[in-house]
PATORLUM-616954 format. One record per atom (N, C-alpha, C, O): x, y, z. Coordinates in steps of 0.1 Angstrom, whole numbers, plus 5000, padded with zeros to 4 digits. Each point is the difference from the previous one (the first is absolute). Layout:
BEGIN
XYZ
...
END
This chain:
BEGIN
500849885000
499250125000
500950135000
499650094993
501549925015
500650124999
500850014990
500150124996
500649794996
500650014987
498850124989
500250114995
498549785008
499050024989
499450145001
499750084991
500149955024
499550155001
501150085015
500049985012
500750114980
501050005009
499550175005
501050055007
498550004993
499350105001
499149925009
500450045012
498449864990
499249965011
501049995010
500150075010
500849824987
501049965013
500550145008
499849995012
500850144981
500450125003
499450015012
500449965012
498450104984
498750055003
499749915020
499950055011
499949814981
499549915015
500950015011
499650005011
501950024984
501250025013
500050085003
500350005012
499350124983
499650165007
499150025008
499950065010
499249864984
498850005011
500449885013
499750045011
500749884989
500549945004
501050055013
499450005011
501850054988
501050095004
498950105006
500050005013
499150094983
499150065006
499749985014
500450065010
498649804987
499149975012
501149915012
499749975012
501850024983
500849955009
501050125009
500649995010
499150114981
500650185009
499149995013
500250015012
498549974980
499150125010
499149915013
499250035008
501549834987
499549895010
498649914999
499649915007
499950134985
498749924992
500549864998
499649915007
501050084988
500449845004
501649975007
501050074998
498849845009
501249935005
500549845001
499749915008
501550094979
499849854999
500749935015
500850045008
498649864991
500649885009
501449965000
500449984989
500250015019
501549944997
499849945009
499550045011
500949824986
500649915005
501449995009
500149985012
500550044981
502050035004
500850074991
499649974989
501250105010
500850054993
501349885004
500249955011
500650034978
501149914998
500950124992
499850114994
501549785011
500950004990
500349954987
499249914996
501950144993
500149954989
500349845006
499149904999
501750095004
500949885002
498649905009
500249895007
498850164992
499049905004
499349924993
499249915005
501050124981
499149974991
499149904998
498850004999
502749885002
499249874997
499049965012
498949954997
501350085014
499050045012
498850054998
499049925002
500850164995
499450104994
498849884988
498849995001
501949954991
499449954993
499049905002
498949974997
502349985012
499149865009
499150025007
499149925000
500950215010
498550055010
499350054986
498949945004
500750104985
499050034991
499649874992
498949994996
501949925003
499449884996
499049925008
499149934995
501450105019
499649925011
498250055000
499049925001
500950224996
499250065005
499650035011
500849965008
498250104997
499550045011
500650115012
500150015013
500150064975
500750175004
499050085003
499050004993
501150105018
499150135003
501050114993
500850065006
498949954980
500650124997
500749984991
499749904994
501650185000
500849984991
501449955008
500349995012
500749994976
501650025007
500250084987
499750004988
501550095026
500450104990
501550005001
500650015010
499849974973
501849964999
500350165007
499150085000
502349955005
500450135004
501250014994
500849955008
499750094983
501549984998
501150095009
501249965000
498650145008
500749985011
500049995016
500650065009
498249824989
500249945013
500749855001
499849914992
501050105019
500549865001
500249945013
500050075010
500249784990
500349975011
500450015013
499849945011
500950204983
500950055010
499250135009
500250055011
499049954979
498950115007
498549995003
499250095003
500349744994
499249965013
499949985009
500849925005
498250145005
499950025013
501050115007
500150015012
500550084977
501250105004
498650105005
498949994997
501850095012
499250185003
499650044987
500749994990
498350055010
499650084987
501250124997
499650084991
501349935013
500450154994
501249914994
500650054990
499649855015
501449954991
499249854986
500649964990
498050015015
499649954989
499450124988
499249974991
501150125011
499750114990
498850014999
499549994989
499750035025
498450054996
499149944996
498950064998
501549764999
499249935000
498849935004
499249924996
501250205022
498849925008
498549994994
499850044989
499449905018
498650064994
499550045014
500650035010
497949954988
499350115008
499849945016
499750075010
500649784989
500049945015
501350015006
500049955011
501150104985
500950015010
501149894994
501150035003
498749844989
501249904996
500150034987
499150064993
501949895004
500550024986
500649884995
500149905007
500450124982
500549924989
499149845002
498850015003
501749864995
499249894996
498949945012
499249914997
501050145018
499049985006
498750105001
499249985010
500550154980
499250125000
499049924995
500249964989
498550015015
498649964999
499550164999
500450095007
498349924982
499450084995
498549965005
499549894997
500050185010
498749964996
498650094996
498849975001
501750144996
499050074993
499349934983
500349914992
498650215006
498749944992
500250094988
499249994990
END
């Protein structure tokens, strides 16, 4: 579809991007990972039975799970943990 109408696709991510500024919607996350998690990563989406998405980070790492948010670079989310144990549960 976005090849075919690349002007629609434009268009939907704006609106899109929009309702994600101003808080109209808010997706689910699951966990944010690392690159180097991948194959992990693949196997919990195979497995199924995820609340949410996983989201690759390319610079979060190992080294900076479970770090202070100021040295995992602001990763935290809104409950206070960060990096691969951060549970999302908003709608």
């Amino acid at each position: 579809m976005r090849a075919r109408h690349p002007t629609w696709f434009k268009d939907d991510l704006g609106r899109l991007f929009r309702l994600l500024a101003t808080g109209a919607i808010r997706p689910r996350v699951a966990e944010r990972i690392a690159f180097d998690e991948v194959a992990e990563a693949h196997r919990r989406l195979e497995a199924g039975s995820l609340e949410g998405k996983l989201v690759l980070c390319p610079d979060l790492s190992r080294d900076t799970i479970g770090a202070p948010p100021d040295m995992a670079r602001g990763l935290e989310d809104q409950s206070g943990q960060s990096g691969s144990s951060a549970k999302r549960t908003t709608t």
